[in-house]
C-alpha positions as CSV (number, residue, x, y, z in Angstrom):
1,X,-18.6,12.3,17.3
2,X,-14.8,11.0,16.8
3,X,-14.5,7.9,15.4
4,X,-11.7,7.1,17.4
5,X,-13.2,7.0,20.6
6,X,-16.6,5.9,19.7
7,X,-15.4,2.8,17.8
8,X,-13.1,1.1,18.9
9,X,-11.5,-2.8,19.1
10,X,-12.3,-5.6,22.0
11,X,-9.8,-7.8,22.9
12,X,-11.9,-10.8,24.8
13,X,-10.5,-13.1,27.8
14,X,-8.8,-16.1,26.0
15,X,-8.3,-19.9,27.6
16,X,-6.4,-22.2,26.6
17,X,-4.4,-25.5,26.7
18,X,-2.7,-28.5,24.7
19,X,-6.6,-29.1,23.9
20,X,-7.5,-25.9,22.3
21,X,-8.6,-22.3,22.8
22,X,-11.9,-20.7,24.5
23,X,-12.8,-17.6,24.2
24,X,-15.8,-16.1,26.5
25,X,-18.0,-13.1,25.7
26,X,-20.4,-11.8,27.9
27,X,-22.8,-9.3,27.3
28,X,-22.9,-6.2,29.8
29,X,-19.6,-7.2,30.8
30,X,-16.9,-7.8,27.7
31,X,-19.1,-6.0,25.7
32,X,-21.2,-2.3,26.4
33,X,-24.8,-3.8,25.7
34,X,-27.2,-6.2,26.5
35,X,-27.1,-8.9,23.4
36,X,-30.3,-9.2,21.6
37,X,-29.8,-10.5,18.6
38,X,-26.8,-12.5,16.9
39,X,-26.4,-13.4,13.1
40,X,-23.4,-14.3,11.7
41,X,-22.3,-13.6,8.0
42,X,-20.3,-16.1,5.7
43,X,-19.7,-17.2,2.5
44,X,-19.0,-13.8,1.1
45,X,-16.3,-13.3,-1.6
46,X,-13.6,-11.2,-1.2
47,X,-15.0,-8.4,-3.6
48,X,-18.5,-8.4,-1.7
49,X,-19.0,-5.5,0.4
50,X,-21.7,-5.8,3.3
51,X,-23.7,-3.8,6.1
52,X,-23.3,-0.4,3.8
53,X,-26.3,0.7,6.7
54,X,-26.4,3.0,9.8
55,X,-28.6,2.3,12.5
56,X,-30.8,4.8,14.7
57,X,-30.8,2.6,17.9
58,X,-28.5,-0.6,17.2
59,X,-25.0,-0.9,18.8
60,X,-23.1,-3.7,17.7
61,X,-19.8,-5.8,18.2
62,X,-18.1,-7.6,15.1
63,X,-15.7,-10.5,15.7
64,X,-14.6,-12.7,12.8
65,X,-14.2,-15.5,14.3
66,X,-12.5,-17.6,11.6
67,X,-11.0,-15.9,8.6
68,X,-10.7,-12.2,8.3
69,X,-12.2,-9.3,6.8
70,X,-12.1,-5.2,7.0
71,X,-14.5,-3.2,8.4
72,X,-14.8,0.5,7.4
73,X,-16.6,2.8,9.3
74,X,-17.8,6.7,8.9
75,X,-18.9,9.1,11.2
76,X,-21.2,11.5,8.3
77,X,-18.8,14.7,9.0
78,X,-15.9,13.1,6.6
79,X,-14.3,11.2,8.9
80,X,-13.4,7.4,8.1
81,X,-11.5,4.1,9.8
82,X,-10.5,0.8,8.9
83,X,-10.5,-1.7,11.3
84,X,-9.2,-5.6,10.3
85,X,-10.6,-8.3,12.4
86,X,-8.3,-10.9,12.0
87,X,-8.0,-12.6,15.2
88,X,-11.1,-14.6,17.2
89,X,-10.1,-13.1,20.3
90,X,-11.1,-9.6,19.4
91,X,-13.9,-7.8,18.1
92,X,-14.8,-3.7,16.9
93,X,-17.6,-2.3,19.0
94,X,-19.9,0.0,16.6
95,X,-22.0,2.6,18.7
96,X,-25.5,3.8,17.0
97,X,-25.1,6.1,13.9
98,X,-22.3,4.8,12.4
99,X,-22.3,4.0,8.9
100,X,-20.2,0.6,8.6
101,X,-19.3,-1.4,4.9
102,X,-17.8,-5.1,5.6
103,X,-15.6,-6.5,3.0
104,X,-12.3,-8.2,1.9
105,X,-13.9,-11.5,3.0
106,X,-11.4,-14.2,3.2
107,X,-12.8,-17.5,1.8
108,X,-13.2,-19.0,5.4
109,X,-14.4,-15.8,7.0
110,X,-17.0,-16.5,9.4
111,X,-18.7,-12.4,10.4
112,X,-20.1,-12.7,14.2
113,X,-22.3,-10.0,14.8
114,X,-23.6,-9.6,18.4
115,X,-26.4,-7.0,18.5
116,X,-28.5,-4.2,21.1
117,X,-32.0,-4.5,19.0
118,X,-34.0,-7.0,17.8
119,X,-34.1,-6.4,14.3
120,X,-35.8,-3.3,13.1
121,X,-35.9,-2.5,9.4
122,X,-37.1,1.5,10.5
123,X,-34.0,2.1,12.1
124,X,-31.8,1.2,9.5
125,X,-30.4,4.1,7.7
126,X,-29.7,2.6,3.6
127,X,-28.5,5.9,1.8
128,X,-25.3,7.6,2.9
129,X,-26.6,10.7,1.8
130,X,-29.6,10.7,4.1
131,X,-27.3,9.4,6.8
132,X,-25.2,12.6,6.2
133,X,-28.4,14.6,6.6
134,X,-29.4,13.1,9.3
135,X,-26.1,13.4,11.1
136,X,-26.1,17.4,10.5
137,X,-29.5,17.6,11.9
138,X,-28.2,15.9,14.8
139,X,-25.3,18.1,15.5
140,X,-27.6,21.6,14.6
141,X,-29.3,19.9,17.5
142,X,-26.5,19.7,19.8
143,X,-27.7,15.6,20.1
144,X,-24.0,14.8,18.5
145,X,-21.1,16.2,19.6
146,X,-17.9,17.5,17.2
């Protein structure tokens, strides 16, 4: 798996005039999945970190789409990124089996997370080390590619 192609940012289609900004985003189209679930994650200080999960069958996109915050991501094999989403018009697409950690929150962050699944608490993965486990099983298996 490389991080680098596997995750990676969005920049979504942006109109606008003396009246504002809109910003579309469709799923199947300006995104790789069918949307399934949304949720949406605020309030958070700037010392909290969130998601600290993999998941087995989810794909998601993250947009902050007020505020800003970081997003760290890891592969299992010691590879890591940090994205910043800091702009509405863009968004970080997160592929199955990566394990992502949101944090440095700004006080008017506002965390839109479009989602693949319905939520499924058997497909989260909670323990990096499992996670790392599992990910090495995979690639014995030839089902992830280095």
């Amino acid at each position: 798996m490389n991080l680098k192609t596997s995750v990676h940012m969005l920049e979504f289609p942006q109109h606008g005039d003396e009246r504002g900004h809109l910003v579309i985003v469709e799923g199947a189209q300006d995104i790789p999945f069918d949307i399934k679930r949304i949720f949406y994650i605020y309030g958070s200080d700037a010392c909290v970190v969130r998601g600290q999960h993999a998941n087995l069958r989810s794909e998601f996109v993250l947009i902050n789409v007020a505020g800003k915050s970081k997003v760290r991501v890891k592969d299992g094999l010691g590879n890591e990124a940090v994205f910043s989403l800091n702009r509405p018009h863009t968004g970080i697409y997160l592929p199955r089996m990566v394990w992502k950690d949101m944090y440095d929150f700004s006080a008017d962050s506002v965390l839109l997370v479009l989602a693949s699944e319905h939520y499924d608490p058997d497909e989260y993965i909670r323990d990096y080390d499992h996670f790392e486990k599992i990910v090495a099983e995979k690639v014995k298996a030839g089902e992830i590619q280095l």
